[in-house]
C-alpha positions, 0 to 999 in steps of 0.5 A, a space after each residue: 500500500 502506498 502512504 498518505 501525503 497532504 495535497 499542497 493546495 487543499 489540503 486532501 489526503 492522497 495516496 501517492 508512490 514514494 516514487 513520485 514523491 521523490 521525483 516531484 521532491 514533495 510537491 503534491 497536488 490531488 487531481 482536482 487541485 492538478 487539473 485545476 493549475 492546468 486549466 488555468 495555465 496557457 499552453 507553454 508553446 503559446 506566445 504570451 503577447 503577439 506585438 511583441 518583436 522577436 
């Protein structure tokens, strides 16, 4: 069984690897908090600002 680690953002018990959690060095998310940061970030291959010069 994997162990028990808190979601950084809400504060949810989530059963996570210590595979991951050494990869993500701590830092974890539950897949609500997680899909939640993705809806609301851009998609990094986006340009941020098309007037900008190059």
């Amino acid at each position: 069984m994997s162990p028990l680690f808190q979601c950084l953002m809400c504060g949810q018990s989530i059963e996570r690897s210590m595979k991951v959690f050494w990869k993500r060095k701590g830092h974890l998310l539950c897949s609500t908090c997680r899909d939640r940061m993705d809806s609301e970030q851009p998609p990094s291959d986006a340009p941020s600002a098309p007037d900008q010069p190059r």
